[in-house]
N, C-alpha and C positions, 0 to 999 in steps of 0.2 A: 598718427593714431586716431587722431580727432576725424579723420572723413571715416575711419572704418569703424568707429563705436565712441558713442559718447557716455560716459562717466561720470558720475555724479554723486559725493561722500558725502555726509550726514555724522556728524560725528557729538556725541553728547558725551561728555564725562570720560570712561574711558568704553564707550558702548559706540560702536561705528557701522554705519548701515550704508551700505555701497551700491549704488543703480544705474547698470550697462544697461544702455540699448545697444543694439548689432543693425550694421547695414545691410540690406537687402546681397552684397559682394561677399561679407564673413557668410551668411546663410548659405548662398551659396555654394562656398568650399567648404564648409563644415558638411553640406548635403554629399559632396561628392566623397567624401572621406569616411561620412557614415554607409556610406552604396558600398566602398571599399570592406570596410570590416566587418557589414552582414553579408558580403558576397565567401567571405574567407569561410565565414560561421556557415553557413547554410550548405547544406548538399540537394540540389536540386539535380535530378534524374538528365540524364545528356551533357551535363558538364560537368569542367573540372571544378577544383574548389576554388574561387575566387578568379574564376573567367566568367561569369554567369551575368551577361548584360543590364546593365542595371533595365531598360522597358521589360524586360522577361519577369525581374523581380518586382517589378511593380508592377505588372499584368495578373502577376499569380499571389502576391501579399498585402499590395493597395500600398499606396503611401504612408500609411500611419507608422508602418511596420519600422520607418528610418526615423520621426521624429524622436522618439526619447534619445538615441543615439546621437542626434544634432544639438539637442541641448545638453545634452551634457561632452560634448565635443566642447563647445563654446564657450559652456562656464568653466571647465580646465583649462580652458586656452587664455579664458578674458581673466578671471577670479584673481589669480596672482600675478597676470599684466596691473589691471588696478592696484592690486596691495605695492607692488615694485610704484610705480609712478607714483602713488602719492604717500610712499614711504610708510604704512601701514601692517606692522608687525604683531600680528591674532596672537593672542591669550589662550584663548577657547577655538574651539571648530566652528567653521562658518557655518549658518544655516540660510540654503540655496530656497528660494522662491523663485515660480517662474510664474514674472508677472502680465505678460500677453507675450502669445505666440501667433503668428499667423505665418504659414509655410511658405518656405521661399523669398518671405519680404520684412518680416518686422520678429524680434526677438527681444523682449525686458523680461534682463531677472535681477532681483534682489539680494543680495547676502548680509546677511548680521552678523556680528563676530563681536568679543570685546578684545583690547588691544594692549599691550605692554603700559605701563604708566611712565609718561615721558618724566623721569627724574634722574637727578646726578646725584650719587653719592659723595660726598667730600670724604679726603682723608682724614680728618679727626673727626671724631663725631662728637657733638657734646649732649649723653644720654644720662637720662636717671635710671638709674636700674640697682635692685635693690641689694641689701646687704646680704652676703654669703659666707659666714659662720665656716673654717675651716671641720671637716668629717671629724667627727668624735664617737667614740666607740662605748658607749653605755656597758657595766658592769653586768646590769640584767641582763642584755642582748647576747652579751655572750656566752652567759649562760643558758638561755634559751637555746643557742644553736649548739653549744655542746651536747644537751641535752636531744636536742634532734639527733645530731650524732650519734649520741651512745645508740636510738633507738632505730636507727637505719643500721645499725651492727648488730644489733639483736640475734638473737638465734632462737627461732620459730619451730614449735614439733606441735604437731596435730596431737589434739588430745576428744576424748569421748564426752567429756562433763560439759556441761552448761556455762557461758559465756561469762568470764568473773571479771572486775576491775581488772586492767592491765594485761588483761588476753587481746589478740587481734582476732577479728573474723572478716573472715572471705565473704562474700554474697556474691549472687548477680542479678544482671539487672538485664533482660531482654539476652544477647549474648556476650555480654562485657563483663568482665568481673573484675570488680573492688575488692581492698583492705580497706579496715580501719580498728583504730583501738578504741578498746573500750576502757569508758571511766564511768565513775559514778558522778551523780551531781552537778550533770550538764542535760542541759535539753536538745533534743534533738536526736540525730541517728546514735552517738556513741552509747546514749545512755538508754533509747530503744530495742537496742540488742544487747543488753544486760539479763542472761540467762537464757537466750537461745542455742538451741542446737544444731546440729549438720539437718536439713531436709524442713527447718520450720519456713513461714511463709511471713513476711513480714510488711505492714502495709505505711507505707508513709509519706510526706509531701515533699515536692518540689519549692523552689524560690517562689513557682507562679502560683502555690496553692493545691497543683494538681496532685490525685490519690497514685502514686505508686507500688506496685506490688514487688519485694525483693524475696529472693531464696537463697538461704545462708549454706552455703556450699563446706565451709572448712571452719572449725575453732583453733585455733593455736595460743598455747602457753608459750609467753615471751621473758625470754631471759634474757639481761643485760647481764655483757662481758664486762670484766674489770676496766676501770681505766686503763690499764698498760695493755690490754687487749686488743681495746677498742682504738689504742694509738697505730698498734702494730696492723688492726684491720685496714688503716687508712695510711698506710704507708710510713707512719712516723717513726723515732725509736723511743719516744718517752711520751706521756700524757701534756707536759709541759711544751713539747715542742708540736702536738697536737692544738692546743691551745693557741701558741703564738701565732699558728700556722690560720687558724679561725679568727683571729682577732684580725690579723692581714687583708682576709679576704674579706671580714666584715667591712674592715676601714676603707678599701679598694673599691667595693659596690658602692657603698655610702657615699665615696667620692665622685664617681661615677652617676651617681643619681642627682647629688649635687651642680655637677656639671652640667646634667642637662636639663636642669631645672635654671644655670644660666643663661644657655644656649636658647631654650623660649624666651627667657627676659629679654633676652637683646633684640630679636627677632622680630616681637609686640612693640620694644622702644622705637626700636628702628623706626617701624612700618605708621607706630601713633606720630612721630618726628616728621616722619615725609607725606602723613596725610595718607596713606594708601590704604584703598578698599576696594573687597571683592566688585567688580562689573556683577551686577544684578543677573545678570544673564547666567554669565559663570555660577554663581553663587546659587541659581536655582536649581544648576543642569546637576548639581555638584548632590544638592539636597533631597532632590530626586532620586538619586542612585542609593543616599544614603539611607533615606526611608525605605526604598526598595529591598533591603537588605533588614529590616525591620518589620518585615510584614506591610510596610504600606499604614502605619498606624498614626492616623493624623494628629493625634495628644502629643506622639512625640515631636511635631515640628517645630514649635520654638525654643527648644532646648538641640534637638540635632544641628537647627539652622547655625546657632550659636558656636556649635564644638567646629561646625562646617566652616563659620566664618575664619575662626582663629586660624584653622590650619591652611586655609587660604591664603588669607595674608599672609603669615609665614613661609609659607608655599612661594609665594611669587616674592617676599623681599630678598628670601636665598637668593633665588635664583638670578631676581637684579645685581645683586654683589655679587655672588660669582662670576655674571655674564661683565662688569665693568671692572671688577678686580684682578678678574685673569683666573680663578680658583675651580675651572671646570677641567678633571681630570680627563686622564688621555685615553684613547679606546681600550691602547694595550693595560692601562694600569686595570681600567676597568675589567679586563680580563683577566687578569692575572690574580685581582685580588677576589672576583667571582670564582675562579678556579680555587683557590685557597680557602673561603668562605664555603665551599657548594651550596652559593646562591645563586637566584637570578641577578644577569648582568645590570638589571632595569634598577633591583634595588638595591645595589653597592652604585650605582652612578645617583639615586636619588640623595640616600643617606650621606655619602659622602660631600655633594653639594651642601645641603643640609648643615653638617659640623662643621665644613672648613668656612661657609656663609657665616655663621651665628659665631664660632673661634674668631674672623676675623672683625667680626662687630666690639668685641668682647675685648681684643686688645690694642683696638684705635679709637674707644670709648675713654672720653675726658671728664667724664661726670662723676657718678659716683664709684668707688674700688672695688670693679668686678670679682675681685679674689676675696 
């Protein structure tokens, strides 16, 4: 390999910057192979597609026309010979520089990438991670959510009078239309349309501050159905087994939220345990896209930088565990459980790296009792 390109890695941290030259023989065949696939592309009048002599095509389009073709022939062909020989497994997407060209005889280019963090995970891990309080079901909370309940069973009739505590109104807003109820004795929308009619105009503010203008479409008088109604609305046969039925599914969320509030713990231990951090590179390309999705609004960057970091690192310790554990699911499940979900395939193969990474942290963990 050495007479046909010489190679040359740079490696900082886990940020690695890789520099081929090409000999004057790769130029060469890389030139004959670019002649190849703009003669297939081009229709030139008297021949066929991809019979057209390459002097014809360089009498009538000048040389220039084949070199982007040649470089980038080369750095496909060289880019991941480099990564193979000297065992260099990218994080991130390379970014290609072409650092002198001279045609026919001399080709250097450049790639930057960051790189996997060369670490081995041991089977016991000895992590701190903190205390997790088994799901407990608050007496308030459950009555809060029965109380939603009752009021998603409601039964709604449009009435003429003026907006009273405990009526809902319709509005809308550009062409969307809202509910909400109304109460007394809060600030904000509820208690803004407190005596509005069907056709009033109602002006008020967004989170950002901004004037809003809504038009109240519908008043409605709300009536709550009996308890044993509102059981029978939601499938149950009694109020009571409504209840137990909410309290289940309160404790079930709660556990659920619990769980993946240990699923980051372990994730963060891990990755503080093995030293691992975002490649600066990554970490910018990452924070870039994120601001971009923000308006570009540079107040927010050391605050996004930060949320960007965390899910990085977590980002790549899964994926180390899964890739040394063995936990990376199989196409078919992945499809089958995308089919089941009507997700993308992309995110039942992320997510579930993700849980079964952070699960298997969580019960090879010797420190403190993840449960």
């Amino acid at each position: 390999m050495a007479d046909k390109a010489k190679i040359e890695v740079k490696r900082e941290g886990n940020e690695v910057t890789v520099v081929v030259e090409l000999s004057e023989e790769e130029l060469r065949a890389a030139e004959d192979e670019a002649y190849r696939r703009v003669a297939r592309e081009l229709n030139v009048p008297g021949f066929r597609p991809g019979k057209v002599p390459k002097a014809v095509l360089l009498s009538r389009y000048g040389p220039d026309l084949f070199d982007d073709e040649v470089k980038e022939i080369l750095v496909d062909k060289w880019l991941p010979k480099a990564m193979e020989e000297h065992k260099l497994k990218p994080l991130s997407s390379p970014k290609v520089e072409i650092k002198e060209f001279e045609r026919g005889k001399r080709l250097v280019f450049q790639a930057t990438f960051a790189v996997w963090p060369e670490v081995e995970i041991p089977d016991e891990l000895d992590l701190e991670l903190p205390e997790a309080p088994a799901a407990e079901v608050e007496e308030e909370e459950l009555m809060e959510t029965l109380e939603e309940l009752k009021r998603r069973a409601a039964i709604l009739e449009p009435k003429d009078g003026p907006a009273e505590p405990g009526d809902v109104v319709r509005f809308k807003h550009r062409d969307d239309l809202y509910e909400v109820e109304v109460r007394e004795g809060e600030e904000g929308l509820p208690h803004k349309l407190l005596g509005k009619r069907p056709g009033d105009i109602v002006v008020i503010e967004d989170d950002k501050g901004r004037k809003l203008s809504i038009e109240v479409t519908q008043v409605y008088k709300m009536t709550i159905p009996t308890e044993e109604e509102v059981a029978a609305h939601y499938g149950e046969e009694s109020w009571e087994d409504l209840k137990e039925r909410a309290k289940t599914e309160l404790r079930e969320r709660k556990e659920a939220e619990r769980r993946g509030r240990m699923r980051l713990a372990a994730l963060d231990a891990l990755a503080e345990k093995l030293g691992i951090e975002v490649p600066p590179s990554l970490l910018e390309e990452e924070v870039e896209i994120e601001l971009a999705r923000h308006g570009k609004k540079e107040e927010l960057r050391p605050e996004v930088e930060e949320v960007v970091r965390r899910r990085m690192r977590r980002w790549i310790v899964s994926r180390l565990v899964a890739s040394q554990k063995g936990l990376y699911p199989s196409e078919e499940e992945v499809r089958d459980m995308a089919r089941s979900l009507e997700v993308e395939e992309d995110l039942v193969r992320s997510r579930w790296i993700f849980e079964r990474a952070a699960d298997w942290i969580l019960e090879h963990a010797k420190g403190k009792e993840a449960e």
